[in-house]
HTML snippet that shows the backbone in 3Dmol.js (N, CA, C, O; Angstrom):
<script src="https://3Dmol.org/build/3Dmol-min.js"></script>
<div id="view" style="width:600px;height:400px;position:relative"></div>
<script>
const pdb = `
ATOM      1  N   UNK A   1     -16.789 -16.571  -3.264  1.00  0.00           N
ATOM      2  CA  UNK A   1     -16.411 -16.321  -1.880  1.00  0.00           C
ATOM      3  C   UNK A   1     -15.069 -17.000  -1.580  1.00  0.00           C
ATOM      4  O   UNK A   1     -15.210 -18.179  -1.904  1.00  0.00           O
ATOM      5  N   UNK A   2     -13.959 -16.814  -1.156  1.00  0.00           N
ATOM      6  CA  UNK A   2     -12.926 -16.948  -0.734  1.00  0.00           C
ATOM      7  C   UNK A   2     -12.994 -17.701   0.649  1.00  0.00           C
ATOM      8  O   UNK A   2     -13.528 -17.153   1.614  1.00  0.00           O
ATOM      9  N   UNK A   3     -12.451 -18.956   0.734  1.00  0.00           N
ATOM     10  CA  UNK A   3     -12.429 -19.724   1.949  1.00  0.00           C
ATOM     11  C   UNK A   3     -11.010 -19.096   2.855  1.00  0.00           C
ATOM     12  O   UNK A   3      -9.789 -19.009   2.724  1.00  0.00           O
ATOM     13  N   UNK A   4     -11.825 -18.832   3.589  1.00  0.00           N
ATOM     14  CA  UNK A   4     -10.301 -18.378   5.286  1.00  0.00           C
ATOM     15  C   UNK A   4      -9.267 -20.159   5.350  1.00  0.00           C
ATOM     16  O   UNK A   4      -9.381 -21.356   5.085  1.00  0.00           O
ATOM     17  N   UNK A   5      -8.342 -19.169   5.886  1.00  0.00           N
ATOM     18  CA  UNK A   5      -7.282 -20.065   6.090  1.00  0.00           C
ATOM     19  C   UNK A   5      -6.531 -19.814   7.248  1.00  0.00           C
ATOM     20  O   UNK A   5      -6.420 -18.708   7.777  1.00  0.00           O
ATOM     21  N   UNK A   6      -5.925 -21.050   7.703  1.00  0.00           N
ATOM     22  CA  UNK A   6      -5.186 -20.710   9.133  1.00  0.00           C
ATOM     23  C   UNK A   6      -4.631 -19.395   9.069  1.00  0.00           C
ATOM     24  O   UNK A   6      -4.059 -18.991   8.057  1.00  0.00           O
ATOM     25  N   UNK A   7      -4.856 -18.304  10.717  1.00  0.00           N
ATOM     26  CA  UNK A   7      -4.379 -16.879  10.492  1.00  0.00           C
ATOM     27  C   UNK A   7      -4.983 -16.383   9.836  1.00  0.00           C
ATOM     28  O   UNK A   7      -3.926 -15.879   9.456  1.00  0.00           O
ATOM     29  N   UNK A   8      -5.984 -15.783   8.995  1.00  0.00           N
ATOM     30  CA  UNK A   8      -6.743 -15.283   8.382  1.00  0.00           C
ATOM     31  C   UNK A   8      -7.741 -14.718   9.069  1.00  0.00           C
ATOM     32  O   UNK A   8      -8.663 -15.417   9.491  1.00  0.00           O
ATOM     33  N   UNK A   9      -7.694 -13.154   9.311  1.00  0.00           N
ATOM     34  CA  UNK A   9      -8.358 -12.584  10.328  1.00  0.00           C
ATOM     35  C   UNK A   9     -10.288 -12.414   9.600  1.00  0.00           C
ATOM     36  O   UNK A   9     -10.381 -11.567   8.712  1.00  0.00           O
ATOM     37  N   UNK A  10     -11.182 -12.913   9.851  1.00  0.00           N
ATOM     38  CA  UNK A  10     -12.522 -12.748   8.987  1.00  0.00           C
ATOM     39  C   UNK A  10     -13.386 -12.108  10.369  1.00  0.00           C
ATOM     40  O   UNK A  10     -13.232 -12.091  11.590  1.00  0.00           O
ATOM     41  N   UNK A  11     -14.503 -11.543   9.242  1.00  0.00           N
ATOM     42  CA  UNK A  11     -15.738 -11.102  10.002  1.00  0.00           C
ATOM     43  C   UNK A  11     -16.969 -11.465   9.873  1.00  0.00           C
ATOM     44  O   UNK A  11     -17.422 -11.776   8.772  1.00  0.00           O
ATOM     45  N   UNK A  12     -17.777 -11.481  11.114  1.00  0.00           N
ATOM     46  CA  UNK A  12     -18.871 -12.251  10.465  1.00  0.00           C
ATOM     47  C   UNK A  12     -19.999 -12.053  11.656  1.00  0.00           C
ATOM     48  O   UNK A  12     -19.399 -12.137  12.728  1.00  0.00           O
ATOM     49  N   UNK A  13     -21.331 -11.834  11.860  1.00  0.00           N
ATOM     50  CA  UNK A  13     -22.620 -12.120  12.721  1.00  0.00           C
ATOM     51  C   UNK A  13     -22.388 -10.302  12.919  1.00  0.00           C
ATOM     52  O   UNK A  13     -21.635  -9.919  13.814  1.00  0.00           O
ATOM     53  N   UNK A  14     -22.921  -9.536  12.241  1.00  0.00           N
ATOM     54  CA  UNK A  14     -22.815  -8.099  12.515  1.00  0.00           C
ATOM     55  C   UNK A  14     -22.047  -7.585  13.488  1.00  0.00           C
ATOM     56  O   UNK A  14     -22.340  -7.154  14.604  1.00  0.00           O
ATOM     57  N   UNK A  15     -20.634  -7.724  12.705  1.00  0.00           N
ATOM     58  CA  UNK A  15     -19.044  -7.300  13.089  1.00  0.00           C
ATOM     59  C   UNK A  15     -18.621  -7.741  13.925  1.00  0.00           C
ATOM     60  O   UNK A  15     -17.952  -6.936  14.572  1.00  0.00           O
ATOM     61  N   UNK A  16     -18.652  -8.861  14.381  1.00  0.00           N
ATOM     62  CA  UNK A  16     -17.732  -9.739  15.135  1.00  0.00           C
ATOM     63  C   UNK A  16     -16.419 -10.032  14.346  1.00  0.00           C
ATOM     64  O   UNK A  16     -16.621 -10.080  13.132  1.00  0.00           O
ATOM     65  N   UNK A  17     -15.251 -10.220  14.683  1.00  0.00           N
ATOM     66  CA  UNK A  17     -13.907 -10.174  14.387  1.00  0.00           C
ATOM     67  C   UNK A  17     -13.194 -11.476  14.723  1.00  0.00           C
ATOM     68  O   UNK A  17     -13.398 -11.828  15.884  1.00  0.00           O
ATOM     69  N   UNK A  18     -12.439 -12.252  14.039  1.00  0.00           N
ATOM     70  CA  UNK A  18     -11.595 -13.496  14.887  1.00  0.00           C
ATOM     71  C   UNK A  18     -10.440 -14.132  13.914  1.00  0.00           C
ATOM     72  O   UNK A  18     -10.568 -14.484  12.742  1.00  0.00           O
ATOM     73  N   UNK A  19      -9.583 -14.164  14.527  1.00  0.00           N
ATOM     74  CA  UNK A  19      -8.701 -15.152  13.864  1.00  0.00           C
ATOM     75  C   UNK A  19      -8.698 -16.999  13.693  1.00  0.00           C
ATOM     76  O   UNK A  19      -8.576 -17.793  14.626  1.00  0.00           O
ATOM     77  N   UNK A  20      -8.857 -17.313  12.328  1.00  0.00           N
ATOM     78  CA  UNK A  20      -9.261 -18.340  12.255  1.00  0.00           C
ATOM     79  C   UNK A  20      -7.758 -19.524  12.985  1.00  0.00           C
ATOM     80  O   UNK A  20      -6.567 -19.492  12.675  1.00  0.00           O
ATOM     81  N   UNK A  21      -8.240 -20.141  13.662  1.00  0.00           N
ATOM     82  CA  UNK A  21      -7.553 -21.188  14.528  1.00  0.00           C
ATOM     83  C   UNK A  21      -7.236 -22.566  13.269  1.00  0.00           C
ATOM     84  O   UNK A  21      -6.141 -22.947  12.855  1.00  0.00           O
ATOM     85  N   UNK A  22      -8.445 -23.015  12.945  1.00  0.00           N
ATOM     86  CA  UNK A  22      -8.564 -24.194  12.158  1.00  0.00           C
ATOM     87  C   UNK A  22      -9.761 -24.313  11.362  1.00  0.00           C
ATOM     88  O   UNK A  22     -10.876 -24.196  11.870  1.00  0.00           O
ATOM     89  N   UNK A  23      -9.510 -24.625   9.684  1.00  0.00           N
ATOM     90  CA  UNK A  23     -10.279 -24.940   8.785  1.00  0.00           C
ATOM     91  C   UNK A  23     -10.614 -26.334   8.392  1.00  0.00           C
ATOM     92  O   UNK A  23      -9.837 -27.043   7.752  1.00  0.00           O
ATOM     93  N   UNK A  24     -12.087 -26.801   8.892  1.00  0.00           N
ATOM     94  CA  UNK A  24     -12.742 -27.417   8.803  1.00  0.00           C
ATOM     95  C   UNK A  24     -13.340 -27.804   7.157  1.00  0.00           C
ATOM     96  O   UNK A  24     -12.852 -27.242   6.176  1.00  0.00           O
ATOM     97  N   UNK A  25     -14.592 -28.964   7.023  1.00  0.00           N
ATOM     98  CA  UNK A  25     -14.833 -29.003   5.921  1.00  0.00           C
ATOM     99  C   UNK A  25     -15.658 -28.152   5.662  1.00  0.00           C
ATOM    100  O   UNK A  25     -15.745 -27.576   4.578  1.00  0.00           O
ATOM    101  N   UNK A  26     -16.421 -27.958   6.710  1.00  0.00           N
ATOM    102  CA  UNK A  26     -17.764 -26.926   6.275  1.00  0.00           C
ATOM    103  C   UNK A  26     -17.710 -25.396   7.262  1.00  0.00           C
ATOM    104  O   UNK A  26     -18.302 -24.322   7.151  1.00  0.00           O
ATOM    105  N   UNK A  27     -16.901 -25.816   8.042  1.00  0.00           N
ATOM    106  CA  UNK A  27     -16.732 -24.489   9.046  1.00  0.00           C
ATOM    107  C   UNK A  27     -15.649 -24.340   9.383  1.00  0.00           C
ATOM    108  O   UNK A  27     -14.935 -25.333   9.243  1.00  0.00           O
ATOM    109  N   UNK A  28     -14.848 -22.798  10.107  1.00  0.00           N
ATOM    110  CA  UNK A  28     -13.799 -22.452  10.818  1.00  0.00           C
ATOM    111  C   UNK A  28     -14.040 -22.325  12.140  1.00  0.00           C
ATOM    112  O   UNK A  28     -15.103 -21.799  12.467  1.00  0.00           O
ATOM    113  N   UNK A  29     -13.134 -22.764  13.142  1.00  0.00           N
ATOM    114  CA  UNK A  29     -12.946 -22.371  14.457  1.00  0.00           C
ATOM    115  C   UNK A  29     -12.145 -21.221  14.603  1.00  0.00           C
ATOM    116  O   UNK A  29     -10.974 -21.268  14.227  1.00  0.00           O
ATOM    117  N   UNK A  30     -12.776 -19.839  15.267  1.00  0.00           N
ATOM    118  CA  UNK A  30     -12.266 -18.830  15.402  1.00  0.00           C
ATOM    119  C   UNK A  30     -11.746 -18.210  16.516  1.00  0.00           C
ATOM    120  O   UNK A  30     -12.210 -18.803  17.490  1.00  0.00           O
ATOM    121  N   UNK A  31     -10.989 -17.281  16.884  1.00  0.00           N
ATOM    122  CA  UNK A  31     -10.792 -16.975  18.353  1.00  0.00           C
ATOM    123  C   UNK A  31     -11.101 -15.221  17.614  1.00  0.00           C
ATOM    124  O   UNK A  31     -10.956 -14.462  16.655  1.00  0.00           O
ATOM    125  N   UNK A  32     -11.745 -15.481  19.305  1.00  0.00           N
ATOM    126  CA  UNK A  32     -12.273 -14.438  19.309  1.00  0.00           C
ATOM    127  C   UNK A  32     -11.717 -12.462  20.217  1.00  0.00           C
ATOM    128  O   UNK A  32     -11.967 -11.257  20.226  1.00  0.00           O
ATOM    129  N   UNK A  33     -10.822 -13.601  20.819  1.00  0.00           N
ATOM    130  CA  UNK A  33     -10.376 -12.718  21.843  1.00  0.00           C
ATOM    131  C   UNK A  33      -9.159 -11.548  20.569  1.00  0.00           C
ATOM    132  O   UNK A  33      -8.382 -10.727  21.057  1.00  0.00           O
ATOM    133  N   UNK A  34      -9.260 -11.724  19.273  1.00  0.00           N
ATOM    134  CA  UNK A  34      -8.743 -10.877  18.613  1.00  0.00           C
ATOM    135  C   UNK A  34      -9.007  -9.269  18.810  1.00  0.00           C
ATOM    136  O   UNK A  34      -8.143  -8.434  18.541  1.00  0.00           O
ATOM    137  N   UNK A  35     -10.380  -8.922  19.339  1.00  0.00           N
ATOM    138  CA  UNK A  35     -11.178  -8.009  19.011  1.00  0.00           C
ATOM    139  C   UNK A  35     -10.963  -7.190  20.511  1.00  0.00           C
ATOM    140  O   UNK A  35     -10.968  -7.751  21.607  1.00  0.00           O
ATOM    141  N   UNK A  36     -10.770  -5.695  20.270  1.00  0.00           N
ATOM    142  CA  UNK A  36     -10.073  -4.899  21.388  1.00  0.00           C
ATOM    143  C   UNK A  36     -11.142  -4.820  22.647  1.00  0.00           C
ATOM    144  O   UNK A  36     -10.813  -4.618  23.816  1.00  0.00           O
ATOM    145  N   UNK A  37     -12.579  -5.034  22.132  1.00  0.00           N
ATOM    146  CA  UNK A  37     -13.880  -5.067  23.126  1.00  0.00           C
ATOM    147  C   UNK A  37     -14.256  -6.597  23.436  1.00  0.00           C
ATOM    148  O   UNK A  37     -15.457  -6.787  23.626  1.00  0.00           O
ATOM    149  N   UNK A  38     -13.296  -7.874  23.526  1.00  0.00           N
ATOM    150  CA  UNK A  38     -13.523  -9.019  23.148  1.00  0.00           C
ATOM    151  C   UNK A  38     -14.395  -9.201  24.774  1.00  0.00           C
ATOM    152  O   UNK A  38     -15.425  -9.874  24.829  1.00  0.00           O
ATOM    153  N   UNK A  39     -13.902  -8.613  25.835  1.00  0.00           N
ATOM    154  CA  UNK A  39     -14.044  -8.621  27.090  1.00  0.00           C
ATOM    155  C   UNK A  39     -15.491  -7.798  27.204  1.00  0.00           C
ATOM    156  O   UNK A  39     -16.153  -8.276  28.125  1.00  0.00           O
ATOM    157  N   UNK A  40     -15.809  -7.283  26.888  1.00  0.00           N
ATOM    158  CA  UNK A  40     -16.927  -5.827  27.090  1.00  0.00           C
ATOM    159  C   UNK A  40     -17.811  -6.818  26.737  1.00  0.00           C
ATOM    160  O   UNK A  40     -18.608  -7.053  27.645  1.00  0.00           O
ATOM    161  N   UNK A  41     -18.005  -7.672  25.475  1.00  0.00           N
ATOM    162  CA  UNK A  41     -19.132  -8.557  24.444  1.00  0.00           C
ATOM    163  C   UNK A  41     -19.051  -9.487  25.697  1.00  0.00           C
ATOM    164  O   UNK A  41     -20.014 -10.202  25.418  1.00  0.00           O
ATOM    165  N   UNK A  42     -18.597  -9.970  26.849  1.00  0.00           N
ATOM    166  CA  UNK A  42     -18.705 -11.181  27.381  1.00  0.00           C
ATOM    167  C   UNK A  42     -19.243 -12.468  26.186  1.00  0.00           C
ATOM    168  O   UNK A  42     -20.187 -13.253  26.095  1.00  0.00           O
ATOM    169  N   UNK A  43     -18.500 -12.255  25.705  1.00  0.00           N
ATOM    170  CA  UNK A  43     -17.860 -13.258  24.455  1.00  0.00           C
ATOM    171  C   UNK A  43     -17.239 -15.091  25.323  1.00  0.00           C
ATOM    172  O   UNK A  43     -16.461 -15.258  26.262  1.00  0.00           O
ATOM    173  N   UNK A  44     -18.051 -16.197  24.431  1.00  0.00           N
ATOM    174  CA  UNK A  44     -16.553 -17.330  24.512  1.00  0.00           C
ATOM    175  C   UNK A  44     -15.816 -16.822  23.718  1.00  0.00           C
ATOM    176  O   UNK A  44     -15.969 -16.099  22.733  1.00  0.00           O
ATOM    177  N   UNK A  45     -14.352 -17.599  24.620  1.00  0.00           N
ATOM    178  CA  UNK A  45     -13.349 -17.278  23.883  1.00  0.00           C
ATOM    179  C   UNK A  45     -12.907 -17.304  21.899  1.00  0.00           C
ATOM    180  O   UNK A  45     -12.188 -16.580  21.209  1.00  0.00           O
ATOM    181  N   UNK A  46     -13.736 -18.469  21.602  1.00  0.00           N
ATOM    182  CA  UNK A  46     -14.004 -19.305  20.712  1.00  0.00           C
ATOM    183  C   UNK A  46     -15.530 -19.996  20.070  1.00  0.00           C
ATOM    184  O   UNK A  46     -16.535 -20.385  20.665  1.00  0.00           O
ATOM    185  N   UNK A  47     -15.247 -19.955  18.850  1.00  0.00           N
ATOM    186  CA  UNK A  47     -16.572 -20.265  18.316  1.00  0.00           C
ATOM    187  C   UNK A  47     -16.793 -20.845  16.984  1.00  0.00           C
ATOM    188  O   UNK A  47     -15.668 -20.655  16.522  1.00  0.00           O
ATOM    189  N   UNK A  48     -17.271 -21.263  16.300  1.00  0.00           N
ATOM    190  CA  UNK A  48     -17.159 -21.992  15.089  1.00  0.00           C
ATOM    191  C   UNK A  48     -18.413 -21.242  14.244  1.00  0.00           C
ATOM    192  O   UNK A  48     -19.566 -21.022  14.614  1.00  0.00           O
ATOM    193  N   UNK A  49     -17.507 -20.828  12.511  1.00  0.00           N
ATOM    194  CA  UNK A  49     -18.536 -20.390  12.010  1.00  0.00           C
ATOM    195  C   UNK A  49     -18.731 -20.906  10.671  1.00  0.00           C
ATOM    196  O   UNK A  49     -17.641 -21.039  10.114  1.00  0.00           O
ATOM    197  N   UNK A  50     -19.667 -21.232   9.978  1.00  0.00           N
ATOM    198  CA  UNK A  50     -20.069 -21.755   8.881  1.00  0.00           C
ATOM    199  C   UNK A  50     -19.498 -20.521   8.030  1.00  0.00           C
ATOM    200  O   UNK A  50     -19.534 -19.298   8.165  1.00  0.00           O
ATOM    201  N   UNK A  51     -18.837 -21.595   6.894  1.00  0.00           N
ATOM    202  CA  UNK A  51     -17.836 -20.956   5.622  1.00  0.00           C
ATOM    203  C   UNK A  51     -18.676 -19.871   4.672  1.00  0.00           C
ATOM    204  O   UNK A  51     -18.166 -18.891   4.130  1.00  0.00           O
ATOM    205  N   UNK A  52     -20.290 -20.326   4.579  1.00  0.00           N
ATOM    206  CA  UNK A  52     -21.061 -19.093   4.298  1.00  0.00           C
ATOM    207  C   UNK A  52     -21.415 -17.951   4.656  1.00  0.00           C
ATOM    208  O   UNK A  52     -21.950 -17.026   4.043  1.00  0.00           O
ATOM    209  N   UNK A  53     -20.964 -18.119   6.060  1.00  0.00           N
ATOM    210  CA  UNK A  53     -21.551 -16.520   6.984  1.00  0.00           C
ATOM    211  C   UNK A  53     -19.791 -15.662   7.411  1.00  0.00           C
ATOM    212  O   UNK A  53     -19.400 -15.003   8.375  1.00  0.00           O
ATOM    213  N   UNK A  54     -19.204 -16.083   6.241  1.00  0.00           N
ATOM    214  CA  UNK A  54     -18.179 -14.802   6.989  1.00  0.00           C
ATOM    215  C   UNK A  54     -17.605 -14.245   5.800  1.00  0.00           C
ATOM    216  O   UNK A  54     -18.016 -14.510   4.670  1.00  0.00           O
ATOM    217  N   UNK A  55     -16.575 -13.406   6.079  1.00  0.00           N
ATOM    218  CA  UNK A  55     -16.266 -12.595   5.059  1.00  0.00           C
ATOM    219  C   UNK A  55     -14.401 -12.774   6.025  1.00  0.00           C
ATOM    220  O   UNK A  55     -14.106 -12.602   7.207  1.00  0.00           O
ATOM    221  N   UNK A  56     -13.580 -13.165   4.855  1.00  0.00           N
ATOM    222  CA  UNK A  56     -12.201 -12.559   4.956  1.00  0.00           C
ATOM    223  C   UNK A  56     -11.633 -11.083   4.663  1.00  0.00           C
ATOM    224  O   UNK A  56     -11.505 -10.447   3.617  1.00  0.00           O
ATOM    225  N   UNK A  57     -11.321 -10.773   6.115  1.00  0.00           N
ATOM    226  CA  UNK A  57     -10.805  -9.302   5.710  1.00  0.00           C
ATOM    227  C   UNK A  57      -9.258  -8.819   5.739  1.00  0.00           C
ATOM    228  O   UNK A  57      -8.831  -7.668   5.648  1.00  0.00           O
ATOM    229  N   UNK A  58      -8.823  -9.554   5.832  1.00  0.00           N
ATOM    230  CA  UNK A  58      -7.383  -9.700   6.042  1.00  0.00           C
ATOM    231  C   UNK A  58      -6.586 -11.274   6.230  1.00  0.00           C
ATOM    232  O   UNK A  58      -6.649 -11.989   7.230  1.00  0.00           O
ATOM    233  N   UNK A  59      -5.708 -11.602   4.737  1.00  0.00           N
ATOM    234  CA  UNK A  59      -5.190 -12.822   4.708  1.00  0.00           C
ATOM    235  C   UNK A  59      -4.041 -13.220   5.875  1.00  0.00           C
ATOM    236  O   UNK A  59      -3.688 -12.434   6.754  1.00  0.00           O
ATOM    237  N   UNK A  60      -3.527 -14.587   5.714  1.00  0.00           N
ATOM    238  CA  UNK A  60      -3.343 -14.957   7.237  1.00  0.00           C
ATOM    239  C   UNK A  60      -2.005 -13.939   7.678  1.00  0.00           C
ATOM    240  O   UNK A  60      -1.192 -13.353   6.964  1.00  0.00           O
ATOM    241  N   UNK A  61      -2.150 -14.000   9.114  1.00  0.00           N
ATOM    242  CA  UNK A  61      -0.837 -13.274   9.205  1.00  0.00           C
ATOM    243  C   UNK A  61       0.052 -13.908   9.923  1.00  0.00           C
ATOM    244  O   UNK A  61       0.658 -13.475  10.903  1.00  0.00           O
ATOM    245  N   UNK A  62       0.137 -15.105   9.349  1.00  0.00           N
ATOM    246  CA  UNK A  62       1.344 -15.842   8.912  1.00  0.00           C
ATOM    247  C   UNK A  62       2.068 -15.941   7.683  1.00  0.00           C
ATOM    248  O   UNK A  62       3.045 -16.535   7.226  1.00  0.00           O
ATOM    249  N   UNK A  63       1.160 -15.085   7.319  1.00  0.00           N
ATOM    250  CA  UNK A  63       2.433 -15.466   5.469  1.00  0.00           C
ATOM    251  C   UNK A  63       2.914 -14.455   5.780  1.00  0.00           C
ATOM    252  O   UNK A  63       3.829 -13.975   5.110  1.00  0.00           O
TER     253      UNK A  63
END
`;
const viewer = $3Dmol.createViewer("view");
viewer.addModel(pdb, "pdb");
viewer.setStyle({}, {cartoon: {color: "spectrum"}});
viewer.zoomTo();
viewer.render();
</script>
């Protein structure tokens, strides 16, 4: 499994979407407001997800 990295857009909790903010030891803080329905999900803005439950789908887009 490939660990996310700052900017690194991942998915994860049956298709939730976020750009990772900051990599932790065991988890990422994500934002969430990436996602075009971020408003519709009455979503927090932000959320933290354990490095086992996500999937990188696009590397950061900062490089």
């Amino acid at each position: 499994m490939k660990k996310a990295e700052v900017g690194c857009i991942i998915e994860f909790k049956d298709g939730l979407q976020g750009i990772v903010e900051k990599v932790n030891e065991n988890s990422v803080i994500v934002d969430l407001t990436y996602m075009k329905n971020y408003r519709a999900l009455d979503l927090e803005e932000k959320t933290v997800v354990n490095h086992k439950n996500y999937k990188v789908i696009k590397d950061s887009v900062n490089a």
